[in-house]
C-alpha positions in Angstrom: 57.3 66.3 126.1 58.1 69.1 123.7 55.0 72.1 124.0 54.4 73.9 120.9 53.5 77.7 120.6 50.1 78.3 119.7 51.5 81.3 117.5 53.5 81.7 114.4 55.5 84.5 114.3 56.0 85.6 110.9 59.0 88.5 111.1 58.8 91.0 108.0 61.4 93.4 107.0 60.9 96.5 105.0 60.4 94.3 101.7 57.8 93.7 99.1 58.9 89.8 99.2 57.9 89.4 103.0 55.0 91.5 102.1 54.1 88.8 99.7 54.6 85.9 102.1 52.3 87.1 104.8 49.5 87.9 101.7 49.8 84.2 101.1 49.7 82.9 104.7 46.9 84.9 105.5 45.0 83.8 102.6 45.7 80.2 104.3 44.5 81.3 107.2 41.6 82.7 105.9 40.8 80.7 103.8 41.0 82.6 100.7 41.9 81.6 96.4 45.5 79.7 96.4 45.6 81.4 93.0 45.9 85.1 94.0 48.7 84.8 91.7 51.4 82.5 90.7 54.3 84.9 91.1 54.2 85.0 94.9 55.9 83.4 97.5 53.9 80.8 99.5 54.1 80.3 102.6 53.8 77.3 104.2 53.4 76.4 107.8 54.9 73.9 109.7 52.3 73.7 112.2 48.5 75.0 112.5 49.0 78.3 114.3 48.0 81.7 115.3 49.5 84.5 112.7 51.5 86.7 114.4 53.2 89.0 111.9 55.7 91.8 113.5 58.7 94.2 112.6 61.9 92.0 112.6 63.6 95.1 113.7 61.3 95.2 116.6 62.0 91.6 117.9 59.4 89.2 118.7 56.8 90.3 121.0 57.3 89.8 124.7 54.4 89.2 127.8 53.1 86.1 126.2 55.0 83.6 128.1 52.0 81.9 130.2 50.7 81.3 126.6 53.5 79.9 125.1 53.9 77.2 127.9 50.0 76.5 127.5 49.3 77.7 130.6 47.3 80.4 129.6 44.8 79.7 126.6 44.6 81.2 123.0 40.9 81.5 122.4 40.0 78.9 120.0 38.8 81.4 117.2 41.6 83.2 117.1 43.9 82.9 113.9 45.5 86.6 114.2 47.1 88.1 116.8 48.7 91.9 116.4 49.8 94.3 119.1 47.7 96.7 120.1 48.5 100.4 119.7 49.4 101.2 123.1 49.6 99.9 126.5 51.0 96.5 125.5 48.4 94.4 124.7 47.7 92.3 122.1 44.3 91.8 120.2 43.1 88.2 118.7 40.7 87.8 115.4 38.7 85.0 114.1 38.8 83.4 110.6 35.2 84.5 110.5 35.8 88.3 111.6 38.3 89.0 109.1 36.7 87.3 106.4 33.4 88.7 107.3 34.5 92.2 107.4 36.6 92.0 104.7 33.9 91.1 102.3 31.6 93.8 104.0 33.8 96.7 103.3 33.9 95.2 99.6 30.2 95.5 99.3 30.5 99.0 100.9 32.4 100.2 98.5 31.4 98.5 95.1 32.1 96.0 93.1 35.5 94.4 93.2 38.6 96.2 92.6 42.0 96.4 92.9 43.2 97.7 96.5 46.3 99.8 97.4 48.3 99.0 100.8 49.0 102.2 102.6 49.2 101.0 106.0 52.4 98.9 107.4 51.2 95.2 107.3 51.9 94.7 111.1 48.7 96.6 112.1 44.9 95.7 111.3 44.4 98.6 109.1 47.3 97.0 106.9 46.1 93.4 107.1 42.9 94.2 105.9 43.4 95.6 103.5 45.7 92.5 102.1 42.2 90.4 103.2 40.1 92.4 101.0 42.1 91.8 97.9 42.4 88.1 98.9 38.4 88.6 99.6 38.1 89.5 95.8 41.0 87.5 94.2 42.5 90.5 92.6 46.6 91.2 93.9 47.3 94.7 96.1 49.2 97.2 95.1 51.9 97.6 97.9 52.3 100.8 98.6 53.9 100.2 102.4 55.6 97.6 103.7 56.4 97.6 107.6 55.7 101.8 107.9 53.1 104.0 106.6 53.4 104.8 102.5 54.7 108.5 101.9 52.6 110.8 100.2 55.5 110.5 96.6 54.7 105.9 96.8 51.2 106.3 97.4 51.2 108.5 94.4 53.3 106.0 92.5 51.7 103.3 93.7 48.3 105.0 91.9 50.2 104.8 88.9 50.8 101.5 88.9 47.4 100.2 89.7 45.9 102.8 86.9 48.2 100.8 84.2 47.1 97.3 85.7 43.7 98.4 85.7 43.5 99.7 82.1 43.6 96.0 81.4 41.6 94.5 83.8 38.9 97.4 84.2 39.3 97.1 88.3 38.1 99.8 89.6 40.9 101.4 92.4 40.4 101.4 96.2 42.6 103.1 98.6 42.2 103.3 102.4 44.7 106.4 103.8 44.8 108.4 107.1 44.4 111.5 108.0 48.2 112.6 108.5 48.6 111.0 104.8 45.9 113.0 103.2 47.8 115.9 105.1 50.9 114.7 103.2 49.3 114.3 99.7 48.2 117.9 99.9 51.6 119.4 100.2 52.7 117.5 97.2 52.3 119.8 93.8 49.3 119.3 92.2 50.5 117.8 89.1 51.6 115.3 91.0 48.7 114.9 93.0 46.2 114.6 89.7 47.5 110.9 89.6 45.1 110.2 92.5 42.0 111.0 90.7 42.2 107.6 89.4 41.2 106.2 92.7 37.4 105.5 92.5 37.1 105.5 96.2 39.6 106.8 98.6 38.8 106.4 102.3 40.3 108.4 104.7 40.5 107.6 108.7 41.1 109.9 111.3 38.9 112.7 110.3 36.7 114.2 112.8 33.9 116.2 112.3 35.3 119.5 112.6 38.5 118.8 110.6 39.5 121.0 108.0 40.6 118.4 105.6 37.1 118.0 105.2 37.0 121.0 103.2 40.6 121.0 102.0 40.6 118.0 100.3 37.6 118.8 97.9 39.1 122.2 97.2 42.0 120.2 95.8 40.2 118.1 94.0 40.2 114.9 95.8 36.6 113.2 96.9 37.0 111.6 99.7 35.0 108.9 102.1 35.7 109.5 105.8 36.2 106.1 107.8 35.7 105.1 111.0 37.3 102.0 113.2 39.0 101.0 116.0 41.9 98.3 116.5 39.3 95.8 117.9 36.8 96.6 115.8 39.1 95.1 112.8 39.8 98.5 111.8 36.9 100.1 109.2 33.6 99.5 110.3 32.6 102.5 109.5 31.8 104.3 105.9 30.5 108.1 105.5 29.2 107.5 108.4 26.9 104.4 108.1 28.6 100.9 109.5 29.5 98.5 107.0 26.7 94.7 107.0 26.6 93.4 110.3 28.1 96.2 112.1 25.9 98.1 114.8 26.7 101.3 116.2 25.7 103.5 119.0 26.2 106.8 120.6 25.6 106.8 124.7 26.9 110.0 126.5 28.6 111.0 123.7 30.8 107.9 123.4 31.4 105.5 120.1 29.9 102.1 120.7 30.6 99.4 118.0 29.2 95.5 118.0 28.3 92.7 115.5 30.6 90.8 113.6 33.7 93.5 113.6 34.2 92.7 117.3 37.7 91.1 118.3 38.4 87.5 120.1 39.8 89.3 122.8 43.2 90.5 124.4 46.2 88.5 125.6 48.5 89.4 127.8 48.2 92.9 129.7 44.1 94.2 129.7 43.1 96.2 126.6 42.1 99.9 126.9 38.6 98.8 125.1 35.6 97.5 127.3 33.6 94.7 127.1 30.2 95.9 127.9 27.0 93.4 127.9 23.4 94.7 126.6 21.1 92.0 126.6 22.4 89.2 124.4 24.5 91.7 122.2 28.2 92.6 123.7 29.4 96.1 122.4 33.2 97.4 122.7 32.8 100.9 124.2 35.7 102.8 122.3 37.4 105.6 123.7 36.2 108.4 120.9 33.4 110.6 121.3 30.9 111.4 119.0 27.2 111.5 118.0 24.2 110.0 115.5 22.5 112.7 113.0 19.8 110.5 112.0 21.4 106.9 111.1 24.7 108.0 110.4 27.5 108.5 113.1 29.5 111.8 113.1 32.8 111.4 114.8 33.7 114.5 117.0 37.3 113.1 118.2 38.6 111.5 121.3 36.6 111.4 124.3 39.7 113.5 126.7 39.6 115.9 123.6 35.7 117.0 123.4 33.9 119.6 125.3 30.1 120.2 124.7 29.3 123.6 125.1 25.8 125.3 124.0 24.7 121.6 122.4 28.3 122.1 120.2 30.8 119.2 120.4 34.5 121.3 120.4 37.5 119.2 119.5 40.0 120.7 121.8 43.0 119.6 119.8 41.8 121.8 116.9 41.5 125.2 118.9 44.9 124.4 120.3 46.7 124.1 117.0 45.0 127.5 115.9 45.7 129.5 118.8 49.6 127.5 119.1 50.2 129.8 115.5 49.8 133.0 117.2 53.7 134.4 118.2 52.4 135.8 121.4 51.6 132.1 122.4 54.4 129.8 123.6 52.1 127.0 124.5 48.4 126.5 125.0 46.0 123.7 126.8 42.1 124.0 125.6 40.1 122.4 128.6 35.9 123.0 130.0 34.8 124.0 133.0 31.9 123.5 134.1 29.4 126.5 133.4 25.7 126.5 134.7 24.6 128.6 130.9 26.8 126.8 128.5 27.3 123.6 130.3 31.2 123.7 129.4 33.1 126.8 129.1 35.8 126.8 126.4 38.6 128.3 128.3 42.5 128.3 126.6 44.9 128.2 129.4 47.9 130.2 127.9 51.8 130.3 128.8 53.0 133.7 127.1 55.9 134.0 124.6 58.6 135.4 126.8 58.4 138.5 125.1 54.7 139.1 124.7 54.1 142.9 125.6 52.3 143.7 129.1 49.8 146.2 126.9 48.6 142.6 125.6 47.1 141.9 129.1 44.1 143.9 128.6 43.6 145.0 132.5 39.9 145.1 132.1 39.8 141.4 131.2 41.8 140.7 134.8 44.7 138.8 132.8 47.6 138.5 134.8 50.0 135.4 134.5 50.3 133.4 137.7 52.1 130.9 139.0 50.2 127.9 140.4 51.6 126.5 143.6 48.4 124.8 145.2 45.0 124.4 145.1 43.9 127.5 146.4 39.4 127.1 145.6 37.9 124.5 145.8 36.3 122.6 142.7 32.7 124.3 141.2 29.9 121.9 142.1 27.2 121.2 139.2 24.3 123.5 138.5 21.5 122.1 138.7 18.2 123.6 136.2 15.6 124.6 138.2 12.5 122.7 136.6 9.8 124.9 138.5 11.2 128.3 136.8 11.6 126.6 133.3 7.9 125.9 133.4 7.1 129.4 134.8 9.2 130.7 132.4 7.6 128.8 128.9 4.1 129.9 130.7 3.1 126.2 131.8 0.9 125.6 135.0 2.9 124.7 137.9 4.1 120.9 137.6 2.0 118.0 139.8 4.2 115.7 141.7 3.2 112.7 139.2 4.2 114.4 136.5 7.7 113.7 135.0 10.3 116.3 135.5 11.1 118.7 132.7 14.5 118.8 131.1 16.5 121.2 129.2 16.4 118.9 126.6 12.6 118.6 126.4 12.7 122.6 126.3 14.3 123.0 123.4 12.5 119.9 121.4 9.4 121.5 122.0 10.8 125.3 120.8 11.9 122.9 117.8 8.4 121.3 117.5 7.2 125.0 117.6 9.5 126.2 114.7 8.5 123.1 112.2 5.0 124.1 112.9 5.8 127.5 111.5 6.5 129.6 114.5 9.2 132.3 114.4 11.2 130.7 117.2 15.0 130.7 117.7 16.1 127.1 119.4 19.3 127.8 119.8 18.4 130.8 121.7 15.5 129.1 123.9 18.0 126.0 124.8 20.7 128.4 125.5 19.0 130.9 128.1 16.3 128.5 129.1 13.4 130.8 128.4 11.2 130.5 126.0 8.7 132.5 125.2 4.9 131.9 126.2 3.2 130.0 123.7 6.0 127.4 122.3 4.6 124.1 124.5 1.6 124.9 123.0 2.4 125.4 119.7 4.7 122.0 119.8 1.5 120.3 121.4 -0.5 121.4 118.6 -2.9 123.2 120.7 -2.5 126.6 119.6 -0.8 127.8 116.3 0.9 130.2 114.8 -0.3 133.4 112.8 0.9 133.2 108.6 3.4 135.8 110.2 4.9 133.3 112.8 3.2 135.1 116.1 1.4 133.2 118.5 -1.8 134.6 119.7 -2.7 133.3 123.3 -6.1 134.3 125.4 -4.2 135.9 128.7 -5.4 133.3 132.4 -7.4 136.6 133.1 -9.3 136.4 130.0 -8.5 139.9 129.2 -8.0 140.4 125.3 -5.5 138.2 122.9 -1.7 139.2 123.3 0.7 138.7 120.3 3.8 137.7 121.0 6.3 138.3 118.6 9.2 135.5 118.2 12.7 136.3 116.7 14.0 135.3 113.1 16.6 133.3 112.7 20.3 135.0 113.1 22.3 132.5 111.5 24.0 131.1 113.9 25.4 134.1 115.9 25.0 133.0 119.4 25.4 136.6 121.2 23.0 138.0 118.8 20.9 134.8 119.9 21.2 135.4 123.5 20.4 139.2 123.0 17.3 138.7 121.0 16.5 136.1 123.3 16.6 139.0 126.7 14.5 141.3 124.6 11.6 138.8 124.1 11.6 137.9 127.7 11.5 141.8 128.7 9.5 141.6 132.2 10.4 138.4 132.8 12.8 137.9 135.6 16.1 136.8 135.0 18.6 134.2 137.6 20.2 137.1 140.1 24.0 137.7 139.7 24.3 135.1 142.6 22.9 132.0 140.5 25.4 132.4 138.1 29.3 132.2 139.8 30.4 133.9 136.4 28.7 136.8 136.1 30.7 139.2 138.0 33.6 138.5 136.0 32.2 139.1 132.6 33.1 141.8 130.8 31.2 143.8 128.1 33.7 143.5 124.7 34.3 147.0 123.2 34.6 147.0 119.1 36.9 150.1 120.2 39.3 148.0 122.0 42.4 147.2 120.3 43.1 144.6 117.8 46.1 143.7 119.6 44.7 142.3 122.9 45.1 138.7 123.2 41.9 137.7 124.7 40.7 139.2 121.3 43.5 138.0 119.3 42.5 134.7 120.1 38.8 134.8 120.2 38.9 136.1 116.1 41.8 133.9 115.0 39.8 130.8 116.5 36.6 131.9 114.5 38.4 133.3 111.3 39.6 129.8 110.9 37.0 127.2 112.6 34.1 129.0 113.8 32.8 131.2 116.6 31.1 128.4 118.6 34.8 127.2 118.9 36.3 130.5 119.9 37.1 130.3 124.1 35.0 132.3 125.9 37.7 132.1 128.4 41.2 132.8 129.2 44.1 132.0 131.6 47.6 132.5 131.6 49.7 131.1 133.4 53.3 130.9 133.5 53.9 127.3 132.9 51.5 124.7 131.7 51.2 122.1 134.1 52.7 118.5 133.6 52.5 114.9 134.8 55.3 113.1 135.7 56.5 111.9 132.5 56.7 115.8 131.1 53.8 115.1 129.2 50.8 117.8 129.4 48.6 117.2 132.6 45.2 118.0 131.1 43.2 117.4 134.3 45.6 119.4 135.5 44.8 122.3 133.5 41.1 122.0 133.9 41.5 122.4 137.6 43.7 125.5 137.1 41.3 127.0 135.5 38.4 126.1 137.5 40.3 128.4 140.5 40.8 130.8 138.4 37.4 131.5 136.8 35.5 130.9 140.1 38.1 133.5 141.4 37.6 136.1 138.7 41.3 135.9 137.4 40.4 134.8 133.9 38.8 137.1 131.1 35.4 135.7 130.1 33.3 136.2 127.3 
């Protein structure tokens, strides 16, 4: 008995006429208009199938032998199957999840129009974006066939959609990435005025701290930042805000994504995305970090490549390729250790150029490069906050057994409860040090308030006479200044001895005399000349080789250990 494959493999070469045959065998598949138009190639299929479109180059995908002699089953649903991105998977889609998100991103984004492909049609990004013009009956313009478009066709590509759309008054949609917009912003910018056309230009890719952010509209282009995943079915994920019938969710800083944009599922070897169960509801949990300001998702970059420090989300990868332009750098690794004040320390563990100069390794900041044979301390355990001295220190009564420990977190909501109510507190200052001054809880429980000039007046336990205290103004962000004017308000009040804080012997005081050629300082006012200072590392390491894993490729658990020894052993400078 002869066993039929579930799939059909549909090989495309670099061409706009297999381009055209897998637009007209998905819109079989998905049930979309015949009548997309009458100048393209049909395709017809021999037998009900899953799609399976890949490079012909490439060969046809391998692993998926148990489900080509049945022994293994396709999920029903599935009409699509691609390969995922990496570890050799591949990822399944229903008729209902393409079609569904298809016409979701349509709604997102207006009324219907006339879409550019940018993305190679063998991944999802590509293939929906051929199901949103089958979606809206209205024929792509291919910009890409089998590899991402250059930045010269997507521009000519623009050109050619402007003169179809003078006809048909479609407005233009265009879905790029992030290394495209990169590419489109090299280009001159007479070239580059073609893409003002575009009535909505999404770009993927962008994280929150990216400077294409600002680039981009300094250029002259308005874009949308997007956000998806591979099994989400790509987009999901406008300005911010999911697309109809997408739900999103932040839980220790990781991306979680459910509703309709969810996969089938994975053949062959497991997927890199989870299947987590909440209730009724299954959510993917991706593997990018990021966080919800109000409804909208902010995307802060891969979860291996953000450290929170001081309530900041840092994208490592940035402050690498900022410090990597310095010539006295040959190669650089941004990793956090764990740091009882800022609950990550930013800390840039540097290999030297070969021929950095010895006056760059400022003595006083204990810079020295080392080589790394074996562990030689042992890993810094967690800090834990000390709830009793928080309360002593905001000037609450000492805390009943009953009563629900206080958090860090609480702290500073209630220094920010104090501020809305008017008083002159600095939050980033009071979550920072963990002190706040007498008077906040009160204020944020709406049992004392402020005076017109921000003080709170509180009636001493002795009942001796009303004591002002004065709270700081707002410092715009400096976070020294912040921890400064922070110390002064707490004045008598005790602060954690040199032995609570494993740092503190090794911090230096910065001089403004010292010399603009250190590195330590090189680095610190590149990194905040170019991002910010809440980016800059408050540590450094150098070392004379970065370490690697097996396959060459940089070891970055590696590097966090390093520099764990080192900062607990006082051999890194520290800010």
């Amino acid at each position: 008995m002869e066993i039929f494959s579930p799939f059909h493999y549909l090989p495309l070469a670099d061409s706009s006429a297999d381009v055209s045959t897998l637009l007209s065998a998905l819109a079989k598949q998905i049930g979309g208009d015949a009548g997309l138009s009458p100048s393209l190639n049909r395709a017809r299929l021999k037998k009900p199938g899953v799609l399976f479109p890949f490079p012909k180059d490439a060969g046809r995908p391998g692993g998926l032998a148990d489900y080509e002699t049945r022994k293994r089953k396709v999920p029903e649903s599935a009409i699509l199957a691609l390969p995922a991105p990496a570890g050799g998977a591949v990822i399944c889609y229903s008729q209902l999840t393409i079609k569904t998100m298809a016409e979701a991103v349509n709604f997102a984004v207006g009324r219907p129009g006339r879409w550019i492909l940018t993305a190679p049609v063998t991944e999802i990004d590509g293939i929906m974006t051929l199901a949103r013009a089958i979606a809206v009956n209205i024929p792509p313009i291919i910009a890409a066939k089998t590899a991402p478009a250059s930045a010269l066709e997507i521009v000519r590509a623009v050109e050619r959609a402007k003169d179809r759309s003078e006809k048909d008054q479609a407005p233009i949609y265009m879905q790029i990435t992030k290394e495209q917009l990169t590419e489109l912003l090299k280009i001159p910018s007479a070239q580059r005025v073609a893409l003002n056309q575009v009535s909505v230009l999404i770009v993927t890719g962008l994280t929150s701290h990216d400077r294409l952010l600002r680039a981009a509209p300094e250029a002259g282009l308005e874009i949308i930042p997007g956000y998806g995943i591979p099994e989400s079915c790509g987009l999901c994920v406008l300005d911010g805000k999911p697309v109809a019938g997408v739900h999103v969710a932040t839980i220790g800083d990781r991306i979680w994504l459910s509703g309709i944009c969810m996969m089938t599922g994975y053949l062959g070897k497991p997927g890199q995305v989870e299947w987590v169960s909440r209730g009724r509801r299954r959510w993917l949990r991706s593997k990018d970090a990021g966080h919800m300001r109000g409804p909208r998702l902010v995307v802060d970059g891969k979860m291996r490549d953000v450290i929170a420090t001081a309530g900041v989300h840092i994208q490592a990868s940035l402050v690498e390729r900022v410090i990597q332009d310095l010539p006295q750098v040959a190669q650089v690794v941004v990793v956090g250790v764990p740091d009882p004040k800022w609950g990550s320390l930013v800390t840039a563990v540097i290999k030297p150029a070969p021929d950095v100069a010895k006056e760059l390794l400022n003595p006083r900041h204990n810079l020295e490069v080392k080589t790394e044979e074996k562990p030689l301390f042992p890993e810094l355990k967690p800090v834990k906050v000390d709830p009793e001295r928080v309360r002593e220190l905001a000037g609450l009564p000492a805390q009943e057994e009953a009563e629900p420990q206080l958090t860090p977190l609480e702290a500073a909501m209630a220094a920010m409860a104090a501020k809305i109510r008017g008083a002159k507190v600095d939050v980033v200052a009071a979550a920072e040090t963990g002190e706040l001054p007498a008077g906040i809880y009160e204020v944020a429980r709406g049992t004392a308030n402020p005076s017109e000039e921000g003080d709170i007046v509180l009636s001493a336990l002795d009942a001796s006479p009303l004591q002002p205290v004065s709270l700081p103004e707002d410092l715009d962000g400096d976070l020294e200044q912040m921890e400064i004017a922070a110390t002064e308000i707490t004045g008598s009040r005790n602060r954690p001895e040199a032995g609570d804080r494993p740092h503190s012997a090794t911090v230096p005081t910065e001089d403004e005399s010292e010399p603009s050629t250190d590195l330590a300082m090189l680095v610190r006012s590149l990194v905040t000349g170019q991002l910010d200072r809440a980016h800059a590392p408050r540590a450094l390491v150098l070392v004379d080789e970065i370490p690697t894993d097996l396959q060459g490729k940089v070891d970055r658990g590696a590097c966090r250990q390093l520099a764990m020894r080192r900062v607990a052993a006082g051999e890194a400078w520290i800010r």
